[in-house]
FIKOLZA-1660 file (N, C-alpha, C; in steps of 0.1 Angstrom, whole numbers, plus 5000, padded with zeros to 4 digits):
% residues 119
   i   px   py   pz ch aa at
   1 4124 0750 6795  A  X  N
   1 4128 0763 6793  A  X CA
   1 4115 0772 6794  A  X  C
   2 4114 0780 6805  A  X  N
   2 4106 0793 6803  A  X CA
   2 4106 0798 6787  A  X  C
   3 4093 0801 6786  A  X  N
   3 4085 0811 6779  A  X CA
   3 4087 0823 6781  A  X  C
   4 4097 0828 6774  A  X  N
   4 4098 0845 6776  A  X CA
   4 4088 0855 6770  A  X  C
   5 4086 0866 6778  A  X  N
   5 4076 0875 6770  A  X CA
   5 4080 0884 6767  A  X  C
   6 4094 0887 6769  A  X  N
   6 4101 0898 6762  A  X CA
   6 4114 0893 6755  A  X  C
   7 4118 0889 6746  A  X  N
   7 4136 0883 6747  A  X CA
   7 4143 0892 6756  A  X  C
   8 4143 0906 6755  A  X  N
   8 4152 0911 6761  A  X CA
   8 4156 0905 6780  A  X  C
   9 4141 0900 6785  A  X  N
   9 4140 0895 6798  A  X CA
   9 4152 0879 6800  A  X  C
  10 4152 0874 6787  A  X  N
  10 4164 0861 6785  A  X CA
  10 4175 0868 6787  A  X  C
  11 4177 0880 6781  A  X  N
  11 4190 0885 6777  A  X CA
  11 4195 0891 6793  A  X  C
  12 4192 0896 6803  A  X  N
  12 4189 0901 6813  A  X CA
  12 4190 0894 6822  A  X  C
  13 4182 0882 6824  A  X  N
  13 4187 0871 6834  A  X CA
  13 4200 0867 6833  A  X  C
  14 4202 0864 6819  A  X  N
  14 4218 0858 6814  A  X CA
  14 4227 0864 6821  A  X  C
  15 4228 0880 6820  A  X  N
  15 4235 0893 6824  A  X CA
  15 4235 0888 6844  A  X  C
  16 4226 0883 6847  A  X  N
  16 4223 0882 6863  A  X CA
  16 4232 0871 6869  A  X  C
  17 4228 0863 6860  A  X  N
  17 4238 0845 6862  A  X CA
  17 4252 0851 6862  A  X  C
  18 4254 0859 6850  A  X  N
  18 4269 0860 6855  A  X CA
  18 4271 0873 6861  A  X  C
  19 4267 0881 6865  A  X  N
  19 4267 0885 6881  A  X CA
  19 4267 0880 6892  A  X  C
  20 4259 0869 6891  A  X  N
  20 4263 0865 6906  A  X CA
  20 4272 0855 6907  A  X  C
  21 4275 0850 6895  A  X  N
  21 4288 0840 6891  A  X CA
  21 4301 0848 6899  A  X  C
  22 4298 0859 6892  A  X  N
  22 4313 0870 6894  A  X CA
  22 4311 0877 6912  A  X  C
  23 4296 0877 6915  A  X  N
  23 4296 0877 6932  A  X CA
  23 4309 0864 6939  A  X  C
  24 4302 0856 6935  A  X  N
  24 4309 0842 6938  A  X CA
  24 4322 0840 6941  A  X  C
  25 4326 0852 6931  A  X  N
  25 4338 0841 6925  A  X CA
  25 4347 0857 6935  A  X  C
  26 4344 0869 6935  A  X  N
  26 4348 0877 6945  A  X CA
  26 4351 0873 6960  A  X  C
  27 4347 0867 6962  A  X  N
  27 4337 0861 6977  A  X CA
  27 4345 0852 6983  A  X  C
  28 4346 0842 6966  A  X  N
  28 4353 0829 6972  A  X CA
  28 4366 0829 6978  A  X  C
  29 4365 0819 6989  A  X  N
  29 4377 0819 6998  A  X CA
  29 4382 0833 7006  A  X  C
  30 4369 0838 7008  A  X  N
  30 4374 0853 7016  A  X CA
  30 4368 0851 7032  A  X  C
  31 4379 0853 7036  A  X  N
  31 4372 0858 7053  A  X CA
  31 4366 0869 7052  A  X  C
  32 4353 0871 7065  A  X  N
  32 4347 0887 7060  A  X CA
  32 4356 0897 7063  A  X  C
  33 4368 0898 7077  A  X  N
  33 4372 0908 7079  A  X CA
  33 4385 0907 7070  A  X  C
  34 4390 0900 7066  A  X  N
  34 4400 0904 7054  A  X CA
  34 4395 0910 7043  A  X  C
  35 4385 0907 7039  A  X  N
  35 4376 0911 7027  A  X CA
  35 4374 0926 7027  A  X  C
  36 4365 0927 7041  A  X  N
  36 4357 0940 7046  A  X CA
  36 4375 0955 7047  A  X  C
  37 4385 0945 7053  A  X  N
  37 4399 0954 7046  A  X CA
  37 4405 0959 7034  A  X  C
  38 4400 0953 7027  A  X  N
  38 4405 0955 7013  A  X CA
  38 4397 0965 7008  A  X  C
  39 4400 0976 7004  A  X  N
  39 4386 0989 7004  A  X CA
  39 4384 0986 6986  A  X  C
  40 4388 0979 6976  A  X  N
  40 4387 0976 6965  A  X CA
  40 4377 0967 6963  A  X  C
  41 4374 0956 6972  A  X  N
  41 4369 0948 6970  A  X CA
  41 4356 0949 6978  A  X  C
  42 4350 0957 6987  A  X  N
  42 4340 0959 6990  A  X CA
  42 4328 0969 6979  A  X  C
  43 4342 0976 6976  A  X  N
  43 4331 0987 6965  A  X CA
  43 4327 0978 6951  A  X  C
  44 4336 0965 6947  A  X  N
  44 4334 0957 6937  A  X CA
  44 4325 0948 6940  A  X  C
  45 4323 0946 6950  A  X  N
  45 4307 0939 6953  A  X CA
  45 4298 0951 6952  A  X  C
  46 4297 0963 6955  A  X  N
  46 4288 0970 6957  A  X CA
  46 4284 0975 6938  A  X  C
  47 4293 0970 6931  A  X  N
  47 4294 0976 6921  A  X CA
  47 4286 0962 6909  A  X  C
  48 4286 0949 6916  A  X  N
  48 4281 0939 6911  A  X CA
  48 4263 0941 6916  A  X  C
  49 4264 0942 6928  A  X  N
  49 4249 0947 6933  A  X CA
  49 4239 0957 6925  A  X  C
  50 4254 0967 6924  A  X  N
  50 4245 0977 6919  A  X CA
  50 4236 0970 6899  A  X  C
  51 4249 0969 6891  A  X  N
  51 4243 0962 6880  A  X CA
  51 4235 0949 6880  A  X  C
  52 4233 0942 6895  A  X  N
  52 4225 0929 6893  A  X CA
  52 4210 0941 6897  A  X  C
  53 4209 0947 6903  A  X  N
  53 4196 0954 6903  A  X CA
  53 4190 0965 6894  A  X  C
  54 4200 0966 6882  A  X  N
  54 4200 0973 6873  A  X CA
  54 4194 0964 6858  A  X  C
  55 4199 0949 6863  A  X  N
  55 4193 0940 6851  A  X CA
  55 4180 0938 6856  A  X  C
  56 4176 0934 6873  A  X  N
  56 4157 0928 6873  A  X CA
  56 4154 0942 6871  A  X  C
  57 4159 0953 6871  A  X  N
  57 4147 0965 6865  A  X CA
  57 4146 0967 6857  A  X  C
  58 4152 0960 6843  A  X  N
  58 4152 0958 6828  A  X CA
  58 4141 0950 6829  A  X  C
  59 4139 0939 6836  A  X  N
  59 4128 0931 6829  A  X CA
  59 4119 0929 6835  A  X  C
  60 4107 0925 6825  A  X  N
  60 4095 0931 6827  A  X CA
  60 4087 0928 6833  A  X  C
  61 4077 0933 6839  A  X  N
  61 4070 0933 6849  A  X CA
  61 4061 0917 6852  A  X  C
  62 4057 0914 6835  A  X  N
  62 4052 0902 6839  A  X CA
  62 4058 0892 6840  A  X  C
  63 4069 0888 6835  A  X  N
  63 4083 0882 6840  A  X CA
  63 4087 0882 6857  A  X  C
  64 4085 0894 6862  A  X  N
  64 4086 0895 6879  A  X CA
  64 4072 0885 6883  A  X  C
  65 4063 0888 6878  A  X  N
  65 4049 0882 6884  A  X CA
  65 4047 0867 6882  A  X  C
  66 4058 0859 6866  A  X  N
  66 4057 0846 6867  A  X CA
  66 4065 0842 6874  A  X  C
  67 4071 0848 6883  A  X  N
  67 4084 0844 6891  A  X CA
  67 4087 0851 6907  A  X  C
  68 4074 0851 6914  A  X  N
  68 4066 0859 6930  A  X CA
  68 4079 0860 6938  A  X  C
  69 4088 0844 6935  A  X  N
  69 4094 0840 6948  A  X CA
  69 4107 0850 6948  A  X  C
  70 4109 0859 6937  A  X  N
  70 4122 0865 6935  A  X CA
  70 4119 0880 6936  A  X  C
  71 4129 0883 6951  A  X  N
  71 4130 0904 6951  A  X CA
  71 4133 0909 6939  A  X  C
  72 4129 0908 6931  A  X  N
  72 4128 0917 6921  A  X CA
  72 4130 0932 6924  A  X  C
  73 4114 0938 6934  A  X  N
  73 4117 0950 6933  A  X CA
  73 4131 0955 6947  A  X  C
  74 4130 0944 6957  A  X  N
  74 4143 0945 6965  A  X CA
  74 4159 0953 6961  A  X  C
  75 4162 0939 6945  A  X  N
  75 4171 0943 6941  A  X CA
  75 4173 0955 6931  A  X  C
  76 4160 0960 6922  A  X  N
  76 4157 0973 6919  A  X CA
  76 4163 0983 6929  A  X  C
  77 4155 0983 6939  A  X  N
  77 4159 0996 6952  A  X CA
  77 4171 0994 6957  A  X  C
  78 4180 0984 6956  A  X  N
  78 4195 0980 6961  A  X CA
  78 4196 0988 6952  A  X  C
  79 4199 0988 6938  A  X  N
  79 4205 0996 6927  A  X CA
  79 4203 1007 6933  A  X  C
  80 4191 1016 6937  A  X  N
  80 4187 1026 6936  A  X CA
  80 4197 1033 6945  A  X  C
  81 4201 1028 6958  A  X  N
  81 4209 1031 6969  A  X CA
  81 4222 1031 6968  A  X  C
  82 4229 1022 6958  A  X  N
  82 4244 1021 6958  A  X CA
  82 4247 1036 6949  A  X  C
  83 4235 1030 6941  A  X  N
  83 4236 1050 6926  A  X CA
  83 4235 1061 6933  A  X  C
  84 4229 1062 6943  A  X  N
  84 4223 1076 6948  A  X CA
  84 4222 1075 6961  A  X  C
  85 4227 1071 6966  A  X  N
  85 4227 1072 6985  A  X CA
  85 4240 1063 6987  A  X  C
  86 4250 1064 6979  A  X  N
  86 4262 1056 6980  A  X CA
  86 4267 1062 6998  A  X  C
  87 4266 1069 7002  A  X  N
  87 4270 1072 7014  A  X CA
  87 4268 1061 7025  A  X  C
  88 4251 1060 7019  A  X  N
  88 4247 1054 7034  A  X CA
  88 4246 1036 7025  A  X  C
  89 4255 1032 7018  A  X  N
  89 4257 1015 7017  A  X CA
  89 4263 1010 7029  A  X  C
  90 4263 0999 7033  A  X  N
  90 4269 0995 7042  A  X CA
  90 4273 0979 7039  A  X  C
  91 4286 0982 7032  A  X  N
  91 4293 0970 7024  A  X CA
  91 4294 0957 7035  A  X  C
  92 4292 0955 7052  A  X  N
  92 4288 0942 7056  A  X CA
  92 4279 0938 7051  A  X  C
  93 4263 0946 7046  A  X  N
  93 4251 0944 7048  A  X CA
  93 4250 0934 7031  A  X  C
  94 4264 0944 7027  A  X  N
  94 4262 0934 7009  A  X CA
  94 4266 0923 7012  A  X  C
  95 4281 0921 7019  A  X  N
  95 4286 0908 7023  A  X CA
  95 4280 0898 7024  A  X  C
  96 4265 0904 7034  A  X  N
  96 4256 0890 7038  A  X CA
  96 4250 0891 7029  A  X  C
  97 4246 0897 7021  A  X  N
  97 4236 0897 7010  A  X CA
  97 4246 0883 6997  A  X  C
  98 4257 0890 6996  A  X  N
  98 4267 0883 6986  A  X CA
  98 4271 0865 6994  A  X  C
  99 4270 0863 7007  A  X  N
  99 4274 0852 7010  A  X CA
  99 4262 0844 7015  A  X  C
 100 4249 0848 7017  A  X  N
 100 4235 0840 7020  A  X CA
 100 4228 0842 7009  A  X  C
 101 4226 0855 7007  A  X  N
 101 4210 0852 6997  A  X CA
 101 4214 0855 6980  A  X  C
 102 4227 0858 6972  A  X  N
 102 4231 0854 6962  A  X CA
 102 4230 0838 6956  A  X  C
 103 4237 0831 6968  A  X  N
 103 4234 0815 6960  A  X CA
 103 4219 0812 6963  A  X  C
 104 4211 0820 6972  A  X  N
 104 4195 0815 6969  A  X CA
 104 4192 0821 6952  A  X  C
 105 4196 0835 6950  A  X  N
 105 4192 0842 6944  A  X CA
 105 4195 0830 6928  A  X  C
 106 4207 0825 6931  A  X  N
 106 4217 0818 6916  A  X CA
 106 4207 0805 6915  A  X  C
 107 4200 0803 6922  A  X  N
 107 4194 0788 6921  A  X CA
 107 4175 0790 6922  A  X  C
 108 4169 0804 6920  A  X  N
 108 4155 0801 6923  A  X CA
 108 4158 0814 6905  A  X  C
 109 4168 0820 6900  A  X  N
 109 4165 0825 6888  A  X CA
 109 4165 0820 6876  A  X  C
 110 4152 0819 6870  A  X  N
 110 4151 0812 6857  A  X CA
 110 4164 0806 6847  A  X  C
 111 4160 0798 6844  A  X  N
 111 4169 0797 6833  A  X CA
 111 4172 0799 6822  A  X  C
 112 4179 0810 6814  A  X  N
 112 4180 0815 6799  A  X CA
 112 4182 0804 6790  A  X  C
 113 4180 0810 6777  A  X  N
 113 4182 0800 6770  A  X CA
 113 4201 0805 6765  A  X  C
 114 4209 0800 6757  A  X  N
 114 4222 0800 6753  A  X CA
 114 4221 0819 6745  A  X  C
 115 4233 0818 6747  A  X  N
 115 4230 0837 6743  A  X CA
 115 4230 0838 6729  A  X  C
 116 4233 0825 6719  A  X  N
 116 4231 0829 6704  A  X CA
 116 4215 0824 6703  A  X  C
 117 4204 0822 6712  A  X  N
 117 4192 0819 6710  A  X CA
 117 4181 0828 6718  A  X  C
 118 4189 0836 6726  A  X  N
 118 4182 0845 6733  A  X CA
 118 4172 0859 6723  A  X  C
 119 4186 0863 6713  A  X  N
 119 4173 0870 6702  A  X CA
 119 4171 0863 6685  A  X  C
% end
């Protein structure tokens, strides 16, 4: 188990696991252009994006630094674009993001500890 230097950074990853649980589980068994049809379900990925880059900008910076291999500030600026430039998202670009680099993302993010031990 990682050594946290903030609790709140445990509490925040936890929050991420099951975002991208819930990426997953949106995803699963979808073709992209049936998916990319559904206008509910593209903004509900964009709406998972946006809160998974709303949790790595909760936590803290030296947490980002023990852990190089992860966009950190990538998914920061994803948040930044779905909040404020919602215009120019372009819900394929999440799709690939949601069906290639989410399960990288599920498998190189630390591990929390159980949520009654996190504070």
């Amino acid at each position: 188990m990682p050594l946290w230097s903030e609790p709140e950074d445990a509490a925040h990853v936890f929050e991420m696991h099951g975002l991208l649980k819930g990426i997953a589980g949106l995803i699963d068994g979808q073709e992209r252009d049936a998916f990319m049809a559904d206008i509910s379900r593209p903004h509900a990925l964009a709406m998972y994006f946006l809160r998974l880059g709303e949790a790595a900008n909760r936590i803290s910076r030296s947490t980002w630094a023990d852990h190089p291999g992860i966009a950190w500030q990538k998914m920061a600026n994803l948040r930044h674009l779905i909040a404020h430039e919602y215009r120019r998202i372009d819900h394929l670009e999440l799709w690939k993001l949601a069906v290639i680099d989410a399960p990288i993302l599920a498998g190189a993010l630390p591990k929390p500890p159980p949520p009654g031990e996190i504070f």
